[in-house]
N, CA, C and O atoms as a GROMACS GRO file, in nm:
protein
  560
    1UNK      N    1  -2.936   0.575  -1.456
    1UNK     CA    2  -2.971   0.494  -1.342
    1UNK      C    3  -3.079   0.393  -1.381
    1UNK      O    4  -3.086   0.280  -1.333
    2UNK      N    5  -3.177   0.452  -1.485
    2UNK     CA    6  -3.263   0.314  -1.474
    2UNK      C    7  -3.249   0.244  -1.613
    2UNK      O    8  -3.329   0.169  -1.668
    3UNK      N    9  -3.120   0.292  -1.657
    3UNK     CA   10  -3.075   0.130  -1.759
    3UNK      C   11  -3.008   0.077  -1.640
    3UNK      O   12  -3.067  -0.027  -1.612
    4UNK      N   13  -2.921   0.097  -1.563
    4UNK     CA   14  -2.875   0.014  -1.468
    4UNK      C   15  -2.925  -0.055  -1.397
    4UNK      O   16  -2.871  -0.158  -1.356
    5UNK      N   17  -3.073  -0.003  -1.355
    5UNK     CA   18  -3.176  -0.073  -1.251
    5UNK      C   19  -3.236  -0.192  -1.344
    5UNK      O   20  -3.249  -0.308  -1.306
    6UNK      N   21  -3.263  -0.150  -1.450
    6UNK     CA   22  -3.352  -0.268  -1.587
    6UNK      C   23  -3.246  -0.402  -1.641
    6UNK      O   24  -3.289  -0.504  -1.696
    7UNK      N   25  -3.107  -0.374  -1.612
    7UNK     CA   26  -2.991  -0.429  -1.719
    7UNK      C   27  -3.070  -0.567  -1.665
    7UNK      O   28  -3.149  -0.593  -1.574
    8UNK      N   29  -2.985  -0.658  -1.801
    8UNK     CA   30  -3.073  -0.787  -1.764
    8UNK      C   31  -2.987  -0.880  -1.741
    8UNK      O   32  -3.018  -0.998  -1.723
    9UNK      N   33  -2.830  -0.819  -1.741
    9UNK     CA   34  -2.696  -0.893  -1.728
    9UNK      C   35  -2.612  -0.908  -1.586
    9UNK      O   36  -2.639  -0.816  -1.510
   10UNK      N   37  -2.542  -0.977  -1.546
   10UNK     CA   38  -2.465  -0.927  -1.426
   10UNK      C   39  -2.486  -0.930  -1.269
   10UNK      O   40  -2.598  -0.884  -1.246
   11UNK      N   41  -2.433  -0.961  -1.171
   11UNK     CA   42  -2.451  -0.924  -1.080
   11UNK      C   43  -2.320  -0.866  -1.003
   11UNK      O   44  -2.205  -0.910  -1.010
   12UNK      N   45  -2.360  -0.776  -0.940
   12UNK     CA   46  -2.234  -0.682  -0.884
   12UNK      C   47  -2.154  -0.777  -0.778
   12UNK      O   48  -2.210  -0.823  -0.678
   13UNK      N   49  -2.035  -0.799  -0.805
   13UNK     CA   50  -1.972  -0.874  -0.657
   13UNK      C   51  -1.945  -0.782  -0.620
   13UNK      O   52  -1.930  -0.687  -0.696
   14UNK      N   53  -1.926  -0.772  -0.484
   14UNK     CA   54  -1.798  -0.726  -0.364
   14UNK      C   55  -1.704  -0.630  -0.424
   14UNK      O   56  -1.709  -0.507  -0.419
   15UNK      N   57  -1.611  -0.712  -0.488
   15UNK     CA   58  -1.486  -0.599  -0.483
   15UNK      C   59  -1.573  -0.510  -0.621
   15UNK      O   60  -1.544  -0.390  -0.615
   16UNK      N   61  -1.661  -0.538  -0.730
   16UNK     CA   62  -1.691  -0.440  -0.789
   16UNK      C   63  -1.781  -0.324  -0.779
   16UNK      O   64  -1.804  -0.234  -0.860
   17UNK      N   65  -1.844  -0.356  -0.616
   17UNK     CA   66  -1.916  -0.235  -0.559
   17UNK      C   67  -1.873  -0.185  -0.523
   17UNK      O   68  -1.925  -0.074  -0.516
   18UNK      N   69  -1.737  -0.197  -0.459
   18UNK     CA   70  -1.623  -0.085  -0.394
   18UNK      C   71  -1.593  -0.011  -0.482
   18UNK      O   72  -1.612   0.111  -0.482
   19UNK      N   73  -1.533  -0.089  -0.588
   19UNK     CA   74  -1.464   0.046  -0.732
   19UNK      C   75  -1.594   0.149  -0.723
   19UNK      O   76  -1.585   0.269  -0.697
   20UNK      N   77  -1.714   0.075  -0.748
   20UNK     CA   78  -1.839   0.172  -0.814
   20UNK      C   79  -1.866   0.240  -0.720
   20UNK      O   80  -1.864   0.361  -0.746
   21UNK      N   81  -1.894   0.212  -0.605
   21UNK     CA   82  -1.860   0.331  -0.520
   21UNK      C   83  -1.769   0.443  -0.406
   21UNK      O   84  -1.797   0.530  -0.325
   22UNK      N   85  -1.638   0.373  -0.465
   22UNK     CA   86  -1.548   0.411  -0.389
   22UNK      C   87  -1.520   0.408  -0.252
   22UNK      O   88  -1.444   0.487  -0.196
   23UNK      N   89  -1.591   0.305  -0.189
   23UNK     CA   90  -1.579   0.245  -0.063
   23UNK      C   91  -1.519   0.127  -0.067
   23UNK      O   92  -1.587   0.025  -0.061
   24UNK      N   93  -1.392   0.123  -0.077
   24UNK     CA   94  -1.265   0.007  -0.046
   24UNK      C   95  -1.144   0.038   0.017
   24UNK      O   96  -1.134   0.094   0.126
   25UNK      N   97  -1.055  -0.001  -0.052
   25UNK     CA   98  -0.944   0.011  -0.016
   25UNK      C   99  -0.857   0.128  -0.091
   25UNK      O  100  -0.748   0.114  -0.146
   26UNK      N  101  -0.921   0.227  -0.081
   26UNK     CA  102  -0.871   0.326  -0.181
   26UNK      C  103  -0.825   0.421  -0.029
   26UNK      O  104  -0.894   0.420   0.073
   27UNK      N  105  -0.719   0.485  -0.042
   27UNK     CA  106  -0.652   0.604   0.043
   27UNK      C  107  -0.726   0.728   0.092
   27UNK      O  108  -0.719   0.789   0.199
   28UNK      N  109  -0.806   0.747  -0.028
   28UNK     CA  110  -0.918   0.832   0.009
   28UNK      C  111  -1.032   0.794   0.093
   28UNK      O  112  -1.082   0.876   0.170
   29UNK      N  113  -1.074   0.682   0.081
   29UNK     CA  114  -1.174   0.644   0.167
   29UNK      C  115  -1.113   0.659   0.308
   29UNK      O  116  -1.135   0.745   0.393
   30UNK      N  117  -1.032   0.553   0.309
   30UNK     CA  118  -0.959   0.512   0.440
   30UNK      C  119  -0.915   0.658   0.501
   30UNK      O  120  -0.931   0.703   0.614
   31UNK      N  121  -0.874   0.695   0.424
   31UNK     CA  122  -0.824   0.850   0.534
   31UNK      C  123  -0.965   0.920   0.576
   31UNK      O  124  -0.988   0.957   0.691
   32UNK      N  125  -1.046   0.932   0.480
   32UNK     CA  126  -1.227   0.985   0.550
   32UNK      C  127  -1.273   0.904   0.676
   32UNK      O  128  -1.307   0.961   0.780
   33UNK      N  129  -1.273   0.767   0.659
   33UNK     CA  130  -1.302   0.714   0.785
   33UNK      C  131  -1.214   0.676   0.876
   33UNK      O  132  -1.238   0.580   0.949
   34UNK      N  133  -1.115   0.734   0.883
   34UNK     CA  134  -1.009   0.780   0.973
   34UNK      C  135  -0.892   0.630   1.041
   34UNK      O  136  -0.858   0.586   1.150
   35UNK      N  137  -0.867   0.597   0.887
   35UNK     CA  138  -0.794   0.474   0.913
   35UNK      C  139  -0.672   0.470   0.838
   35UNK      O  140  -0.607   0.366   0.844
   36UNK      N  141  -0.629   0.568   0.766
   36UNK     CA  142  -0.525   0.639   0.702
   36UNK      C  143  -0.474   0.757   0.763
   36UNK      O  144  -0.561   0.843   0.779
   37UNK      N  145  -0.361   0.787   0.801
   37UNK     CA  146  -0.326   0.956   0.831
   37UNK      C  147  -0.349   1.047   0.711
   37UNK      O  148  -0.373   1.168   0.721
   38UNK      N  149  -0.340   0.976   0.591
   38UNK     CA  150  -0.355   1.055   0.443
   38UNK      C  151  -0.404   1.009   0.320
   38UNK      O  152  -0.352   0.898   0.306
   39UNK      N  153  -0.459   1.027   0.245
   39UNK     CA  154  -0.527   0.970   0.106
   39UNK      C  155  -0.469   0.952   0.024
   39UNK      O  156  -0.511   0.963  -0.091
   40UNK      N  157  -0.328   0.910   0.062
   40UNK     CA  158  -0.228   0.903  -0.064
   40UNK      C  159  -0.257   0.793  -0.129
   40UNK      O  160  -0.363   0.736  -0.102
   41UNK      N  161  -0.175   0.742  -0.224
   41UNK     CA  162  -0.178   0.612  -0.259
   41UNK      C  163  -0.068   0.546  -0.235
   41UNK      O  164   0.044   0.580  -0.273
   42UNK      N  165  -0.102   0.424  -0.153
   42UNK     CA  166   0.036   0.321  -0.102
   42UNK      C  167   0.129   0.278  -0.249
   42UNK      O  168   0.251   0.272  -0.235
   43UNK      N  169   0.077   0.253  -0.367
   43UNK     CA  170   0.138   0.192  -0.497
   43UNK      C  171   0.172   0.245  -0.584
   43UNK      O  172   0.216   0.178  -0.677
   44UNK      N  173   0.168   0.373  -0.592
   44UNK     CA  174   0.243   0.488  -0.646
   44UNK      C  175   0.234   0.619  -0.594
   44UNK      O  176   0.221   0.693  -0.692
   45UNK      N  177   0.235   0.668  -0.516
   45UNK     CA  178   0.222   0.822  -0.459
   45UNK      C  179   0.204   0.906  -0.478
   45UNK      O  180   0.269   1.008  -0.458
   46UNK      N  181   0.081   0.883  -0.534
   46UNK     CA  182  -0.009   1.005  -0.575
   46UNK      C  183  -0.090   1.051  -0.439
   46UNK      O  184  -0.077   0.989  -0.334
   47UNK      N  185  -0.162   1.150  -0.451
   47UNK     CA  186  -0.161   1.238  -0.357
   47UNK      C  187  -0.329   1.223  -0.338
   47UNK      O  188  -0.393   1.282  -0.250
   48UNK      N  189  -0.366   1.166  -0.401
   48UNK     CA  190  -0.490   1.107  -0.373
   48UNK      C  191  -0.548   0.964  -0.439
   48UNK      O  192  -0.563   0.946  -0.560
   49UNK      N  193  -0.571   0.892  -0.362
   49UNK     CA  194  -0.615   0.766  -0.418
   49UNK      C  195  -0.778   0.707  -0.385
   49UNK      O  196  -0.819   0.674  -0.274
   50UNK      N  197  -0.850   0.703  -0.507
   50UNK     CA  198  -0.972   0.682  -0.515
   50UNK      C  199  -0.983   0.589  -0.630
   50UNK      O  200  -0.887   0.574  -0.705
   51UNK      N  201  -1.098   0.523  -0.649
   51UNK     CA  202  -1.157   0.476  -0.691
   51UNK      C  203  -1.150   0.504  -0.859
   51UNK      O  204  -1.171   0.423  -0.949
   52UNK      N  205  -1.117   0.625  -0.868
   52UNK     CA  206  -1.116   0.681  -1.032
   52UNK      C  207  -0.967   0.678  -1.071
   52UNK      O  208  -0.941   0.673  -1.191
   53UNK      N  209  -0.858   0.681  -0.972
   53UNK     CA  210  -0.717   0.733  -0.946
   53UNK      C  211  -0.711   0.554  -1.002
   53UNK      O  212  -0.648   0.520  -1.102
   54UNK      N  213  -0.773   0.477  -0.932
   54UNK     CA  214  -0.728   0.327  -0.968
   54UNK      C  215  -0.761   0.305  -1.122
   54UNK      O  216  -0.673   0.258  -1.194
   55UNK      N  217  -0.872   0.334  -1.168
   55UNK     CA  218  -0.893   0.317  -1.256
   55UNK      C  219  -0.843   0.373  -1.396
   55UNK      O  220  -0.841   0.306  -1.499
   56UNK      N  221  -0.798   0.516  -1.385
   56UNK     CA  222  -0.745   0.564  -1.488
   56UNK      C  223  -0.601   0.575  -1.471
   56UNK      O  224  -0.539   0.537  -1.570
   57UNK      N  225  -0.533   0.612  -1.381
   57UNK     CA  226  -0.407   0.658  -1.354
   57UNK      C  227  -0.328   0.587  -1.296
   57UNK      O  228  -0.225   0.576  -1.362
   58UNK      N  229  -0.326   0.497  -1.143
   58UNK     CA  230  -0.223   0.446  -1.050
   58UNK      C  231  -0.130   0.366  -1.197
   58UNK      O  232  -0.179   0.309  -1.294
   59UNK      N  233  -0.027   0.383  -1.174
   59UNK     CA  234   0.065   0.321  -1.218
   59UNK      C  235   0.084   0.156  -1.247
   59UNK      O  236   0.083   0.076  -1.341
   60UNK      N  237   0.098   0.158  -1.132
   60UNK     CA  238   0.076   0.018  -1.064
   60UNK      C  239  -0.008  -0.131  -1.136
   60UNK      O  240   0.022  -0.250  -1.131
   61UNK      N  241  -0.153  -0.039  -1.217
   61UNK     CA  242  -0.236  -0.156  -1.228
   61UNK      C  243  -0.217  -0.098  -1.372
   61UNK      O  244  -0.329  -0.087  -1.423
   62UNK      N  245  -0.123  -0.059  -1.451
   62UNK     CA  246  -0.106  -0.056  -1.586
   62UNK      C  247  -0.128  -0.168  -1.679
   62UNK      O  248  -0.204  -0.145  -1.773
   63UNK      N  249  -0.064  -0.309  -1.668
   63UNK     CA  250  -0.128  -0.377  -1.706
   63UNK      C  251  -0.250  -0.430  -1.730
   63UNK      O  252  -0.299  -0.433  -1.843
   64UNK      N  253  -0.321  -0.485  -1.601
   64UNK     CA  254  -0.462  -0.525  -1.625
   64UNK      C  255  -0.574  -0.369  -1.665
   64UNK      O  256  -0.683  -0.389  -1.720
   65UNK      N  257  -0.538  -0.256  -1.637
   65UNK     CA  258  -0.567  -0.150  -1.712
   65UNK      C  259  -0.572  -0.179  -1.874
   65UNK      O  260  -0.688  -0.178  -1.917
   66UNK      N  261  -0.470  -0.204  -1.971
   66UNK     CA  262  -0.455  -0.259  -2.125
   66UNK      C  263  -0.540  -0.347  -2.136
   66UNK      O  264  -0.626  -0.342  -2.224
   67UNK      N  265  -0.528  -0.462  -2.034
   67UNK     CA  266  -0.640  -0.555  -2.053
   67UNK      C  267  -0.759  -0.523  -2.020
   67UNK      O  268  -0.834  -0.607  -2.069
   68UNK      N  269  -0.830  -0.425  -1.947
   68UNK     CA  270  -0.973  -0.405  -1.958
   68UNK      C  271  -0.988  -0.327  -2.086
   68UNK      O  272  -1.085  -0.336  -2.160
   69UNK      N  273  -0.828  -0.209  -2.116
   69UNK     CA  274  -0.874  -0.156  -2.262
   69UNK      C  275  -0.879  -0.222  -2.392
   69UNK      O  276  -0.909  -0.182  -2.505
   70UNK      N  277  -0.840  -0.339  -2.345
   70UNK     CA  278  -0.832  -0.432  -2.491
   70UNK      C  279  -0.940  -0.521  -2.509
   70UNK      O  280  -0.946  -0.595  -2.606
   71UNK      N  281  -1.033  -0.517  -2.414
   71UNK     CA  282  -1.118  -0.669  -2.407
   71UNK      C  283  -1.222  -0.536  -2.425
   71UNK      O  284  -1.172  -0.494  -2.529
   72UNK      N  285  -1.304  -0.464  -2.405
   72UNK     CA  286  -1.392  -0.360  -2.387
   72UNK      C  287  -1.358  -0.251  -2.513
   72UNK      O  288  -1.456  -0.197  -2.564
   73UNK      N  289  -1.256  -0.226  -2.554
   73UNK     CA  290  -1.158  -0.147  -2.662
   73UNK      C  291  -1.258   0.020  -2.617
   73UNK      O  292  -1.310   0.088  -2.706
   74UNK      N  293  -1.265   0.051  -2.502
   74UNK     CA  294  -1.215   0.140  -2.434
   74UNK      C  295  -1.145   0.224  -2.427
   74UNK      O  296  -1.041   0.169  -2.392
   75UNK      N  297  -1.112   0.397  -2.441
   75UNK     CA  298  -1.038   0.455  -2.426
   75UNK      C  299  -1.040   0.517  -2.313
   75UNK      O  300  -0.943   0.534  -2.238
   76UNK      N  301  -1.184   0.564  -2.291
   76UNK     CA  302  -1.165   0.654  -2.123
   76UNK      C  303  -1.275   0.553  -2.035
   76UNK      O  304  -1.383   0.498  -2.057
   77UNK      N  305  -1.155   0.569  -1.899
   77UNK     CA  306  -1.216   0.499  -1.848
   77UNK      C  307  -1.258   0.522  -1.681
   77UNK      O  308  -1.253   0.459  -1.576
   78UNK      N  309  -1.318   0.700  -1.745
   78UNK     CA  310  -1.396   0.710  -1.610
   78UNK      C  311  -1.525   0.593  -1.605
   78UNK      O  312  -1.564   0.512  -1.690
   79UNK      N  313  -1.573   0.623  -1.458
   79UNK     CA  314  -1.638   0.522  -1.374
   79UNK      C  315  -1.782   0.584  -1.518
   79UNK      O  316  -1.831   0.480  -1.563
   80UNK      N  317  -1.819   0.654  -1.557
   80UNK     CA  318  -1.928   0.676  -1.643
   80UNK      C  319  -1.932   0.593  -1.727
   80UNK      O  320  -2.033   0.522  -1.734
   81UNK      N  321  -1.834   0.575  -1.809
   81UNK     CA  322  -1.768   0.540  -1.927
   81UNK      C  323  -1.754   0.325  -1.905
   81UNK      O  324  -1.787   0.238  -1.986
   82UNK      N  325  -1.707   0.314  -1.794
   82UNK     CA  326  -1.720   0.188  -1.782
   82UNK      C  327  -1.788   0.114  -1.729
   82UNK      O  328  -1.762  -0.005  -1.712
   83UNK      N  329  -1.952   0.207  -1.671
   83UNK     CA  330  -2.055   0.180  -1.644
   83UNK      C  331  -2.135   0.146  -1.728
   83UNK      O  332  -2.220   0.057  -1.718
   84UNK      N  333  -2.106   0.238  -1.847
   84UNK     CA  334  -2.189   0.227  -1.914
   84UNK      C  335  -2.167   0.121  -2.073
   84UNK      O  336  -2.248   0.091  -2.161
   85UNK      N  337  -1.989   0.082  -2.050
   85UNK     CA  338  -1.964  -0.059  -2.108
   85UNK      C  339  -1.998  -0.141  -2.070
   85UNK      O  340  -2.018  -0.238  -2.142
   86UNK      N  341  -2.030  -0.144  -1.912
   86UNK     CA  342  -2.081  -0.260  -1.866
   86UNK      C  343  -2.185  -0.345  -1.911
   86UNK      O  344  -2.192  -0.463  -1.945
   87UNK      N  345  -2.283  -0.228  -1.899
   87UNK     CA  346  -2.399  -0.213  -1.924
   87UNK      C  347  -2.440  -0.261  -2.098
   87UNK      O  348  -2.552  -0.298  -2.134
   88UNK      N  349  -2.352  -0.253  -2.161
   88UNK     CA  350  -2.312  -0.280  -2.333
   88UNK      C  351  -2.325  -0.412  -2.361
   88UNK      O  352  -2.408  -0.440  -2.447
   89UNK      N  353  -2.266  -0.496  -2.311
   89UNK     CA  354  -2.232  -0.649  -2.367
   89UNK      C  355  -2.194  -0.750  -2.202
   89UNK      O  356  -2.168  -0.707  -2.089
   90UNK      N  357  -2.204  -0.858  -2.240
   90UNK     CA  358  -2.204  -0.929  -2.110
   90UNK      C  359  -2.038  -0.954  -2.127
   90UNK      O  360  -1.982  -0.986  -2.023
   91UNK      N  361  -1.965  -0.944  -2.229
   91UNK     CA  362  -1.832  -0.944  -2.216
   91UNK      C  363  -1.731  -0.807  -2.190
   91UNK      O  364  -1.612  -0.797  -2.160
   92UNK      N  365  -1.840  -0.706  -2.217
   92UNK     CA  366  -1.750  -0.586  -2.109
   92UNK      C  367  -1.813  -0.624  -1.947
   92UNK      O  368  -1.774  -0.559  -1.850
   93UNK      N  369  -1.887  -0.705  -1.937
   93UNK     CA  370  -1.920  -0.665  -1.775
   93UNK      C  371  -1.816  -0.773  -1.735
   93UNK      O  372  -1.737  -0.731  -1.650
   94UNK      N  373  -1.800  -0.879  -1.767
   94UNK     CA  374  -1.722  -0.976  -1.680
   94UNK      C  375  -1.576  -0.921  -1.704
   94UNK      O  376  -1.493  -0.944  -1.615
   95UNK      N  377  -1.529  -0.838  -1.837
   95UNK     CA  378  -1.392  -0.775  -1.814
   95UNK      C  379  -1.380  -0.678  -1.727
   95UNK      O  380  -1.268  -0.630  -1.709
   96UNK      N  381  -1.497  -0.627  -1.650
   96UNK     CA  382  -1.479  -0.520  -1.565
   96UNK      C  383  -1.506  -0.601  -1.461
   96UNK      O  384  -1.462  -0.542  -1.362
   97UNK      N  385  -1.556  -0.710  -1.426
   97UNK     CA  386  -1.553  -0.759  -1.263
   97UNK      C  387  -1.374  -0.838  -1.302
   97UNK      O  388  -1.287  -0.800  -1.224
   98UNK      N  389  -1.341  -0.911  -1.385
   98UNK     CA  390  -1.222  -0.960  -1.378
   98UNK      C  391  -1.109  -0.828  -1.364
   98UNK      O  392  -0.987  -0.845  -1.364
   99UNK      N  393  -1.174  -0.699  -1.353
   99UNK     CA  394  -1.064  -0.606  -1.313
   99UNK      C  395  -1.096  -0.564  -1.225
   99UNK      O  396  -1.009  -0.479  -1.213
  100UNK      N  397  -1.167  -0.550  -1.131
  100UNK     CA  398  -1.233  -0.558  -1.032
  100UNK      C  399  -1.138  -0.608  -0.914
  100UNK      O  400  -1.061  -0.559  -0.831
  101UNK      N  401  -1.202  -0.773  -0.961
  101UNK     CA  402  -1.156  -0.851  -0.850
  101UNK      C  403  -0.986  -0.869  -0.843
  101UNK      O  404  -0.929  -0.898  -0.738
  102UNK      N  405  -0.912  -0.845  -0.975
  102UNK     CA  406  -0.792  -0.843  -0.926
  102UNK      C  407  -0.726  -0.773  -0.870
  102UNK      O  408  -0.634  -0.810  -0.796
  103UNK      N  409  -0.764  -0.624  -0.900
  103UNK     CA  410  -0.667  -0.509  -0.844
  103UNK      C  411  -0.755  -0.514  -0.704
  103UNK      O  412  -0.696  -0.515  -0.596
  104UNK      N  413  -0.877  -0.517  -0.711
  104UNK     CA  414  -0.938  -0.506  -0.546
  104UNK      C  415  -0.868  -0.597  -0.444
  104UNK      O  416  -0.840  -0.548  -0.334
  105UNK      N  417  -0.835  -0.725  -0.471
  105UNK     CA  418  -0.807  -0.834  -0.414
  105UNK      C  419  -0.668  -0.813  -0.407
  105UNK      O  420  -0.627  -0.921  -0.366
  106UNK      N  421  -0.579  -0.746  -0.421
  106UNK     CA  422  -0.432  -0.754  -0.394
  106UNK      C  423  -0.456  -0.630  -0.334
  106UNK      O  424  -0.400  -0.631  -0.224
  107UNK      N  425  -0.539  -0.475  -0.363
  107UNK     CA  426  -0.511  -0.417  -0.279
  107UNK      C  427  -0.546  -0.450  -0.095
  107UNK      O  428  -0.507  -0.420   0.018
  108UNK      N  429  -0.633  -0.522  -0.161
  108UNK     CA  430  -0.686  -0.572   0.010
  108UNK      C  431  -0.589  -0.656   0.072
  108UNK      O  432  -0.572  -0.631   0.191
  109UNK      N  433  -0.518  -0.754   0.023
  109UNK     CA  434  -0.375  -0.796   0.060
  109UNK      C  435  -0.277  -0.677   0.083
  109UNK      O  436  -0.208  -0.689   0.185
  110UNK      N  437  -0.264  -0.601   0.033
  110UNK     CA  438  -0.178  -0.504   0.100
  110UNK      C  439  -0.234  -0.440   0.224
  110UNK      O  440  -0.185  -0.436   0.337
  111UNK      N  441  -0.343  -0.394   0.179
  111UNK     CA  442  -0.421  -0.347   0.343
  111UNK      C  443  -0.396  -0.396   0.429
  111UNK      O  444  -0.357  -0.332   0.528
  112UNK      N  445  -0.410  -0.546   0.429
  112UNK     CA  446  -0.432  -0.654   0.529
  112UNK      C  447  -0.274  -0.650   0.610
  112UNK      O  448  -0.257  -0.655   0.732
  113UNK      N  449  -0.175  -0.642   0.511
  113UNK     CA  450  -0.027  -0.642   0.577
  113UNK      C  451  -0.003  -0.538   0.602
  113UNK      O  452   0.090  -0.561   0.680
  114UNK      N  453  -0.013  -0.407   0.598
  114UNK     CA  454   0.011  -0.269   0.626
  114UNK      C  455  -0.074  -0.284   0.767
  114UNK      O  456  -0.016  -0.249   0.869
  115UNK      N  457  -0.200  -0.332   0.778
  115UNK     CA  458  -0.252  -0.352   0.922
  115UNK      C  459  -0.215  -0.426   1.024
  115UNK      O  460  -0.279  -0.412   1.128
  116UNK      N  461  -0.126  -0.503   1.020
  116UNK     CA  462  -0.056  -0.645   1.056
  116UNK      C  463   0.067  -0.577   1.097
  116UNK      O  464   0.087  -0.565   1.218
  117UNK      N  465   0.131  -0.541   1.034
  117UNK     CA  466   0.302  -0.478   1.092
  117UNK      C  467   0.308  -0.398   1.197
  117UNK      O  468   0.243  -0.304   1.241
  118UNK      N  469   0.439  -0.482   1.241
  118UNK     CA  470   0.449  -0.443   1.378
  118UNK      C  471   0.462  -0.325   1.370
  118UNK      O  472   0.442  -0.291   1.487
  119UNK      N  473   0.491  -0.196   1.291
  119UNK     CA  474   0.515  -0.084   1.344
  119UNK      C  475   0.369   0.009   1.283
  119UNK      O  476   0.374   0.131   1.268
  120UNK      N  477   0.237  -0.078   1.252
  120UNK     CA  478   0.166   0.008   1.168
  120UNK      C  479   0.129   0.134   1.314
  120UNK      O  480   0.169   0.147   1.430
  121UNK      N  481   0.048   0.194   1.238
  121UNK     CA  482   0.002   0.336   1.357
  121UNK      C  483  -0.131   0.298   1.418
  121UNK      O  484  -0.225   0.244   1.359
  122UNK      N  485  -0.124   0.336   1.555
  122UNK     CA  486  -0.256   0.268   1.586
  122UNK      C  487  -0.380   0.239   1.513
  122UNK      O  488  -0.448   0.137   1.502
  123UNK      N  489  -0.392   0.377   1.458
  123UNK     CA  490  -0.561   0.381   1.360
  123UNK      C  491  -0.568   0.281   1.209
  123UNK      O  492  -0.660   0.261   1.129
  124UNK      N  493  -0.416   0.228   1.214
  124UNK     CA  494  -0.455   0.143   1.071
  124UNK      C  495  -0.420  -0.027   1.191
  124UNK      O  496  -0.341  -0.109   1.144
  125UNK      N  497  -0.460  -0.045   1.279
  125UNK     CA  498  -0.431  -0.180   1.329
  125UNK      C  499  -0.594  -0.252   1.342
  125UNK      O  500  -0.681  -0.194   1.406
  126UNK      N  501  -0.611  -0.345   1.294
  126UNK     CA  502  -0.722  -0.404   1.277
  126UNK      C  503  -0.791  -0.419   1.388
  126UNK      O  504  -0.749  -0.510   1.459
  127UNK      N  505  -0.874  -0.367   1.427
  127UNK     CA  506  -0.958  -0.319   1.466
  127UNK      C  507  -1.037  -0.478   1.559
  127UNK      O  508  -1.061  -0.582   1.497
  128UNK      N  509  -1.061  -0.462   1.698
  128UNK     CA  510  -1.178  -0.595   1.734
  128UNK      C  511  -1.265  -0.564   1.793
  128UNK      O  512  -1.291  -0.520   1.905
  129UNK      N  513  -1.333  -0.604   1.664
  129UNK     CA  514  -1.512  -0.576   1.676
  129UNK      C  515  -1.559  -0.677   1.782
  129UNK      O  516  -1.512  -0.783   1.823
  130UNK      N  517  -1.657  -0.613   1.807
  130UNK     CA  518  -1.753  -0.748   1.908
  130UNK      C  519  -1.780  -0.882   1.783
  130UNK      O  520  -1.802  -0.991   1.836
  131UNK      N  521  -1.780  -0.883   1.689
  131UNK     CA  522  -1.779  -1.005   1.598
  131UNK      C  523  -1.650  -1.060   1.628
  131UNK      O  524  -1.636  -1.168   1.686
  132UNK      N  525  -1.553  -0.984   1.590
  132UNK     CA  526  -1.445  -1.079   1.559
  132UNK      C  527  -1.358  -1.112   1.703
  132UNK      O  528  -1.265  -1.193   1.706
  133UNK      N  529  -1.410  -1.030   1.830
  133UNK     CA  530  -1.377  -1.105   1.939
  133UNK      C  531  -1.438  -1.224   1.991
  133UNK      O  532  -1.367  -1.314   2.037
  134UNK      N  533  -1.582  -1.234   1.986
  134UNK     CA  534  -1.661  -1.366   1.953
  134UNK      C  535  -1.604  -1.469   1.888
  134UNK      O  536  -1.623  -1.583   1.932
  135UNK      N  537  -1.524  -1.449   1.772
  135UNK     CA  538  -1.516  -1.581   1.709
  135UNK      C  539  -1.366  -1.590   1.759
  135UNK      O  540  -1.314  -1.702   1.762
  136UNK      N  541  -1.290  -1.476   1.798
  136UNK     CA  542  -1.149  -1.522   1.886
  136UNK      C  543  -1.181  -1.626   1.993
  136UNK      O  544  -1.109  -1.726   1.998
  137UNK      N  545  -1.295  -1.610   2.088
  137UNK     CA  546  -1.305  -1.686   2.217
  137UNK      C  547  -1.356  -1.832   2.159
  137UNK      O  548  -1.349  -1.934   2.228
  138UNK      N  549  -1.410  -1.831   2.016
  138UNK     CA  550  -1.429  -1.990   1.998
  138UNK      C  551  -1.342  -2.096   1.943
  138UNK      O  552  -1.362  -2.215   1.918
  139UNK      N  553  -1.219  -2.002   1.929
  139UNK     CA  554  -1.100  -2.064   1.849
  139UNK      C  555  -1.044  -2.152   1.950
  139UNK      O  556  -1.113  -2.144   2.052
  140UNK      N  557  -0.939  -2.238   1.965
  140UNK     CA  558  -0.879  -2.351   2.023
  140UNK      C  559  -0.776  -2.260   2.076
  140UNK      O  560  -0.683  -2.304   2.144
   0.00000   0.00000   0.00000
């Protein structure tokens, strides 16, 4: 923790604080805060989808997976392990936000349409906050 607090590289975006802490768009989250019926994973069906499930295993992000193991030359790639590449060189950190932001950013496109369809289940339908009814009433 306090090479991480000292590092002199980097700043965390968005979608790479979700991976790091598993508050995104992962199945597991969403089913804890009760916006999933289950923690599966929508992109291959595994039976739990987290944050570590994306990173080492889902199927799905096999490719840009090779490419964080090829740019970082990486073999395991628990969240320890690629924390602490991060933390290594300023070119493992930007290969880990460029994996980051891509698999984060399409899963959130899927979210976004799984919340949108007409037949989703109530608890995954996007939700209107007092924000986002506010900015409904200023629209045209």
């Amino acid at each position: 923790m306090d090479e991480w607090l000292s590092r002199r590289r980097g700043a965390l975006t968005y979608r790479m604080t979700q991976v790091v802490s598993g508050h995104g768009c992962f199945g597991h989250y969403l089913h804890r805060i009760r916006r999933e019926p289950g923690p599966h994973c929508h992109e291959c069906g595994a039976a739990d989808d987290t944050a570590q499930h994306t990173l080492e295993e889902c199927g799905r992000w096999a490719v840009e997976r090779a490419t964080l193991r090829a740019a970082t030359r990486m073999a395991d790639l628990s969240l320890r392990s690629v924390v602490e590449a991060m933390l290594g060189s300023e070119k493992n950190w930007n290969a880990v936000v460029s994996f980051c932001e891509v698999i984060i950013s399409q899963k959130e496109e899927a979210e976004r349409e799984r919340e949108t369809a007409a037949d989703a289940l109530p608890l995954r339908r996007r939700r209107q906050g007092r924000r986002r009814r506010a900015y409904a009433r200023l629209e045209p």
